[in-house]
SEVO-443129 format. One record per residue (C-alpha): x, y, z; residue in three letters. Coordinates in steps of 0.05 Angstrom, whole numbers, plus 5000, padded with zeros to 4 digits. Example, Ala and Ser with C-alpha at 12.3 -4.5 7.8 and 13.67 -1.06 7.14 Angstrom:
! SEVO-443129
{{5246 4910 5156} ALA}
{{5273 4979 5143} SER}
***
This chain:
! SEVO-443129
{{7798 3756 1021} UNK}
{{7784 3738 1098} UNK}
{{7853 3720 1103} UNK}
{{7878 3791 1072} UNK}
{{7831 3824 1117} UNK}
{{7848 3794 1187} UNK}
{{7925 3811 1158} UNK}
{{7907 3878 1146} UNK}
{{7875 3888 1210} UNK}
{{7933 3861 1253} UNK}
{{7980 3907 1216} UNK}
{{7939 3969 1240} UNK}
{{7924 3945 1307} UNK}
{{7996 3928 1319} UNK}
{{8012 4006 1290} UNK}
{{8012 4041 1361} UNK}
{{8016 4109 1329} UNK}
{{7965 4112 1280} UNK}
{{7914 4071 1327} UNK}
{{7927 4122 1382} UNK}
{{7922 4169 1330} UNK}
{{7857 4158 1305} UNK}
{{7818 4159 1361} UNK}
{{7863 4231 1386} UNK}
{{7849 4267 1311} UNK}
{{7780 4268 1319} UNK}
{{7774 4288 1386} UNK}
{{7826 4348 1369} UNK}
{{7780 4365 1315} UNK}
{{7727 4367 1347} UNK}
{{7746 4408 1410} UNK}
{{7776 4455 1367} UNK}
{{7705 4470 1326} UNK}
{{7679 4466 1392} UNK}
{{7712 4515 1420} UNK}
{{7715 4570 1356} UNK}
{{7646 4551 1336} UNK}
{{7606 4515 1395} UNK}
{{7574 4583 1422} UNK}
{{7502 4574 1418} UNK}
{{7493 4647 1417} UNK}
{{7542 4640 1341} UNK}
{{7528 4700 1294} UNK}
{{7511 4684 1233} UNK}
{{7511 4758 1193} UNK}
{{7569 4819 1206} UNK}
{{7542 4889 1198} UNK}
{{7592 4950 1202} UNK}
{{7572 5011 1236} UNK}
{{7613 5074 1226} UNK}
{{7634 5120 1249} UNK}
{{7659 5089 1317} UNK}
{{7715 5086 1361} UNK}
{{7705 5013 1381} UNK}
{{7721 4955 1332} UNK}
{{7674 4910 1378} UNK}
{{7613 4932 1397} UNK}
{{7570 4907 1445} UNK}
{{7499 4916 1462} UNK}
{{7507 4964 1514} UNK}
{{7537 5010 1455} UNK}
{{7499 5069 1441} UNK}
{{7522 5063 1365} UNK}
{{7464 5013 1355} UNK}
{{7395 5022 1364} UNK}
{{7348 4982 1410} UNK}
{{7311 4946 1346} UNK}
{{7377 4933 1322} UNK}
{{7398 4904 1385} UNK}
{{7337 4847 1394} UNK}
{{7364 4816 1330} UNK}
{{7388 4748 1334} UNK}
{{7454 4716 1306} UNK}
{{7482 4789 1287} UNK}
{{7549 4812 1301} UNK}
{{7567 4886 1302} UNK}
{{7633 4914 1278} UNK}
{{7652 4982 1285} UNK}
{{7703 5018 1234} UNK}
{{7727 5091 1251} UNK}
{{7708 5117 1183} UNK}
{{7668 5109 1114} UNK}
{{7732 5084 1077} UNK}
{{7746 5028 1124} UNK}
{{7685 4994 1127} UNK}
{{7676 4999 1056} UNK}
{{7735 4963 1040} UNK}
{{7717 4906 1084} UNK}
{{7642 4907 1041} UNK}
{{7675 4900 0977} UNK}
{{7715 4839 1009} UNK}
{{7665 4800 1027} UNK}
{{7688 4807 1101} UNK}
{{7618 4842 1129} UNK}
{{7548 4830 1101} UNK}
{{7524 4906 1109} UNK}
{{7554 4972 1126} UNK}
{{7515 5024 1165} UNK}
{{7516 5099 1183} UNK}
{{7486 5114 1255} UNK}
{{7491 5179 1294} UNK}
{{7489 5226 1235} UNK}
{{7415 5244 1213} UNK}
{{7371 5195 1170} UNK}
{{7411 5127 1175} UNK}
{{7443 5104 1111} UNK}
{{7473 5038 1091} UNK}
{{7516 5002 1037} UNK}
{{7503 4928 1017} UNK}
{{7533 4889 0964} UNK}
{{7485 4855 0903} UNK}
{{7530 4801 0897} UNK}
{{7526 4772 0968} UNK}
{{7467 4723 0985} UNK}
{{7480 4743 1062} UNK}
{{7483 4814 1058} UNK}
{{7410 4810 1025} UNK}
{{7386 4773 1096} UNK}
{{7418 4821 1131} UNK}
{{7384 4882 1096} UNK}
{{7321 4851 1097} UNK}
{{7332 4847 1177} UNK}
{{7356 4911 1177} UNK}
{{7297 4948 1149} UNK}
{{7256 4912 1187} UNK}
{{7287 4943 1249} UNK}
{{7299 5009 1206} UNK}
{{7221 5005 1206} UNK}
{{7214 5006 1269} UNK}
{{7259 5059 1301} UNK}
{{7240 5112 1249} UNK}
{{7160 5094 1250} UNK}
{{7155 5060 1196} UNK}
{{7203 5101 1160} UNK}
{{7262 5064 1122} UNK}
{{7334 5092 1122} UNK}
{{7366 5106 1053} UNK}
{{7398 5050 1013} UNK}
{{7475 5075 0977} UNK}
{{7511 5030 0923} UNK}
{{7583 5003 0934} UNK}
{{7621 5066 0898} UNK}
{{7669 5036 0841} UNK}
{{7676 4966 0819} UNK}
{{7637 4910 0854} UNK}
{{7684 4844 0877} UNK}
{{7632 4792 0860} UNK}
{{7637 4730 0918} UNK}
{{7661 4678 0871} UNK}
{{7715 4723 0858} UNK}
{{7733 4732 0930} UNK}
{{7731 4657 0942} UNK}
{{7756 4626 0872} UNK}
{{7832 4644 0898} UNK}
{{7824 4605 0969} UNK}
{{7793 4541 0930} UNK}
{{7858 4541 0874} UNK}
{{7902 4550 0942} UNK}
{{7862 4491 0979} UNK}
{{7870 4443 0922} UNK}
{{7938 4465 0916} UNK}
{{7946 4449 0995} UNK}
{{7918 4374 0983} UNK}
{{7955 4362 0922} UNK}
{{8026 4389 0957} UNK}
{{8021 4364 1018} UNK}
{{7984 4290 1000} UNK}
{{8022 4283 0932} UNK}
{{8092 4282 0967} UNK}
{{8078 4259 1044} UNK}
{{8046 4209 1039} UNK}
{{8081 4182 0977} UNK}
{{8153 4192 1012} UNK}
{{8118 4148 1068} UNK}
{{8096 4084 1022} UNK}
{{8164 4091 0985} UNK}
{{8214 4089 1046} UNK}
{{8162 4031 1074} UNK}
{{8161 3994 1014} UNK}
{{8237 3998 1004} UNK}
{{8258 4047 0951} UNK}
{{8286 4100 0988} UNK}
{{8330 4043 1010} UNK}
{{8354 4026 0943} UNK}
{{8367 4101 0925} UNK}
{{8413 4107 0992} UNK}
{{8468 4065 0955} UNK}
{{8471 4111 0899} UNK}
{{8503 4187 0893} UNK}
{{8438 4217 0912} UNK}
{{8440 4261 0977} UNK}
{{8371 4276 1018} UNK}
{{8365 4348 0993} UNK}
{{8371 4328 0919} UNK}
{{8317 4276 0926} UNK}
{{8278 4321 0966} UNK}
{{8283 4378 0917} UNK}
{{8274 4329 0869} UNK}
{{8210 4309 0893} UNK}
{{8180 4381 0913} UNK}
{{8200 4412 0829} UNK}
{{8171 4352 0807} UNK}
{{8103 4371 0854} UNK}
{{8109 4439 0834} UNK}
{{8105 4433 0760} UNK}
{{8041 4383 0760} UNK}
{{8009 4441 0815} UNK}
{{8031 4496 0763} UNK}
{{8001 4455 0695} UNK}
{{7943 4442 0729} UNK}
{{7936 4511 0762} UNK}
{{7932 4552 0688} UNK}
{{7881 4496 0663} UNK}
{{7831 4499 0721} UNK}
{{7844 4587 0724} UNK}
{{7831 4587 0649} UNK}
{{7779 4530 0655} UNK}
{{7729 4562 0700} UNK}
{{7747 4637 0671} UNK}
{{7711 4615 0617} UNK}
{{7646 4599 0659} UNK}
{{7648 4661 0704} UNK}
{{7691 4710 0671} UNK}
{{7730 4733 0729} UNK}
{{7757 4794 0741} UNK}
{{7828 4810 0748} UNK}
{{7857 4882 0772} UNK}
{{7927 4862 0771} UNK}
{{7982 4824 0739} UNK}
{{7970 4751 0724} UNK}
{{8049 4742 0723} UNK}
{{8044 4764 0798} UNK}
{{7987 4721 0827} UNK}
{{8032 4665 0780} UNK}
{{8098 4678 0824} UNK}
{{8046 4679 0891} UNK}
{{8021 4607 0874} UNK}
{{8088 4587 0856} UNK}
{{8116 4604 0919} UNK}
{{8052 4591 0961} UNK}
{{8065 4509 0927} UNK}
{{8139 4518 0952} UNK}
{{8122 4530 1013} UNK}
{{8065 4475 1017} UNK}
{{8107 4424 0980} UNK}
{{8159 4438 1034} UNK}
{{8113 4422 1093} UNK}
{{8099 4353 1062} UNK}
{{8167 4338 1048} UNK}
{{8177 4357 1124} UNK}
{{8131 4308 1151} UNK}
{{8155 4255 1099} UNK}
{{8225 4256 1127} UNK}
{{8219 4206 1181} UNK}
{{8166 4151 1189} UNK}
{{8148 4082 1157} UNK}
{{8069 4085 1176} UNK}
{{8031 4104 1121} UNK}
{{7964 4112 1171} UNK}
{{8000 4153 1222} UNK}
{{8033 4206 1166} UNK}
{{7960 4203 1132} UNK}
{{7928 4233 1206} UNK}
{{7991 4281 1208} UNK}
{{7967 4310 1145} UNK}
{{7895 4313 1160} UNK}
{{7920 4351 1228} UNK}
{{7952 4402 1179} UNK}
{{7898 4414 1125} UNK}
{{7838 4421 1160} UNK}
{{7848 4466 1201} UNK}
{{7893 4508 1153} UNK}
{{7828 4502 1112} UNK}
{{7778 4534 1161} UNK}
{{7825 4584 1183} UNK}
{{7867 4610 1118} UNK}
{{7795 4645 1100} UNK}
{{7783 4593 1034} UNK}
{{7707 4597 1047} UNK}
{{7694 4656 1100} UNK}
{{7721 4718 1122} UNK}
{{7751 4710 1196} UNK}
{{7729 4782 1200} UNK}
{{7696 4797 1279} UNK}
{{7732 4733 1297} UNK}
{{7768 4729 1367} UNK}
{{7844 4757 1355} UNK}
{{7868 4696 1374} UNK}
{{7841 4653 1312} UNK}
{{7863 4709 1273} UNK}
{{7935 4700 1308} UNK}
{{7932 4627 1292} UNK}
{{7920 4632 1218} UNK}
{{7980 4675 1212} UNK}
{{8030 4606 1215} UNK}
{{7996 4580 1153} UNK}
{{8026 4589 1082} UNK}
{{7958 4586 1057} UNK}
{{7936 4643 1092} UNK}
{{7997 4691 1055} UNK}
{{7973 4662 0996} UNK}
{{7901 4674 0992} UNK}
{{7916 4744 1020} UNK}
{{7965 4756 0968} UNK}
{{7933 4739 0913} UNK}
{{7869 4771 0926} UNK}
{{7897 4832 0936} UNK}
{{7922 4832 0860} UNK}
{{7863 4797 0832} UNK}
{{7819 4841 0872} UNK}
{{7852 4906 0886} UNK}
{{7899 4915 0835} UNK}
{{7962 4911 0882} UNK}
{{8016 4904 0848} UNK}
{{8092 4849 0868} UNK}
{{8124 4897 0917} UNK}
{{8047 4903 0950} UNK}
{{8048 4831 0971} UNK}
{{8125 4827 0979} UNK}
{{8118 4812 1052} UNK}
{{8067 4752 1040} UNK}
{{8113 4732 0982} UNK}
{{8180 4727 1036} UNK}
{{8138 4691 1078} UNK}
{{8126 4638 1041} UNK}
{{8195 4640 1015} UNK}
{{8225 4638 1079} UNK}
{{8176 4576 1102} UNK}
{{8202 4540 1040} UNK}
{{8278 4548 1062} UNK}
{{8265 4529 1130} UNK}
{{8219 4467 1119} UNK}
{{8265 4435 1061} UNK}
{{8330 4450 1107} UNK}
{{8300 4424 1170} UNK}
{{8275 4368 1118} UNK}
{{8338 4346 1092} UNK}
{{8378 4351 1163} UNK}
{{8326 4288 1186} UNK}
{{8307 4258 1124} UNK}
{{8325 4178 1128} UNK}
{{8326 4132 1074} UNK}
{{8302 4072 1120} UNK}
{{8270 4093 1189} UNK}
***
């Protein structure tokens, strides 16, 4: 065992790469966080204020009131009308939505979120306060609540689906070209492309199979709600896996260290994690985040399929999210194949 161990050891020591690597990962990680999420000053709730010309608002604004203004960890987002801010309610993507400037102040919170409840209670607190000890008028979301578990439910299928696509078929190409297989297979008929597409069908059936069981699985626990076609959010996950089965395949087509293609990966998914909105909104955050999340497939997803389980929207609704991921398939399993090597 101490003999296996020392072995071990020398192996990863002697692996330039994924030493370096390991010590740089971390550090990237954690400037990153630092940088999105290190402000002391972080707000923690989003309340909308309509109407407003402004989608930031800062505390100089007249649109809030000086009550409203001494509260801590709160971040103010103005929408130009009722319609807008309401649809950004029922998404989960603000905890409150208020009307200022037009008589007794009214508001709109959903029952389903645990933050928007903090932020009402704050709310009337200061509400108390401007009007003398008068509260403004509470409103109820018009039409059909989104609960949060069905906002989030999509981004957690689409985050296991990330793990499973990209893990499943990177890091297994990896251990198979350093182990020798891929070595054997180059003295037989089979080109890179049909190994590689090969590999990401194979990926994309267990993803499907085990898609419909956990959907149907935990539909029977929380009885989600679906506006639109389940043959359309179907196609979206199918084509969201190409795409992420693609980007594994990608990073699988060169390389022998199984450590070094293991931090590649971890490079990819976490941050495509945070920032493809699978647990919060990126709603109020600085455009450039936003601008970020726009190069990963999981983002198109999750947007995609919300807006059919959600809205109701129907294939040619998410048609642009739908090429997207189409188009990162092609390109990842071309630019795959062209460097794919059996040996190196």
């Amino acid at each position: 065992m101490w003999t296996m161990l020392l072995a071990r050891n020398r192996e990863f020591f002697r692996d330039r790469a994924a030493f370096g690597w390991n010590f740089l990962f971390p550090f990237l990680i954690i400037v990153g966080f630092g940088i999105i999420f290190g402000d002391e000053n972080k707000n923690l709730y989003k309340i909308g204020v309509f109407p407003v010309s402004d989608k930031k608002i800062n505390l100089s604004s007249s649109a809030v009131s000086e009550s409203l203004k001494r509260i801590r960890y709160v971040e103010f987002i103005g929408f130009r009308d009722f319609d807008e801010g309401m649809k950004q309610l029922k998404h989960h993507r603000i905890d409150l939505l208020l009307r200022k400037g037009m008589g007794k102040p009214y508001y709109w919170v959903s029952s389903t979120s645990p933050k928007g409840y903090i932020a009402e209670q704050m709310l009337r607190s200061a509400m108390a306060s401007d009007l003398g000890g008068k509260l403004g008028e509470k409103k109820t979301i018009k039409g059909v609540e989104i609960k949060y578990i069905d906002w989030m439910f999509p981004g957690i299928l689409a985050m296991n689906m990330m793990f499973s696509a990209l893990w499943g078929v990177g890091y297994i190409i990896v251990r198979y070209r350093k182990n020798g297989v891929l070595k054997r297979l180059k003295a037989t008929p089979l080109t890179a492309l049909e190994y590689l597409s090969a590999q990401m069908l194979s990926r994309i059936f267990l993803l499907m199979f085990s898609l419909v069981i956990i959907w149907f699985g935990c539909d029977l626990i929380f009885n989600f709600r679906v506006e639109g076609s389940y043959l359309t959010i179907l196609l979206i996950y199918f084509t969201g896996g190409c795409a992420l089965t693609s980007m594994g395949l990608l990073v699988a087509s060169r390389g022998t260290s199984e450590e070094f293609t293991s931090g590649i990966l971890n490079f990819i998914t976490w941050p495509m994690m945070f920032l493809s909105e699978v647990w919060f909104s990126l709603e109020g955050a600085p455009e450039w985040v936003k601008t970020s999340a726009k190069i990963f497939p999981l983002t198109y997803m999750n947007s995609a399929v919300r807006k059919v389980m959600n809205d109701g929207a129907a294939l040619s609704d998410v048609s642009f999210e739908v090429a997207v991921l189409c188009i990162i398939t092609i390109v990842c399993i071309t630019i795959g194949a062209r460097l794919f090597s059996w040996s190196r």
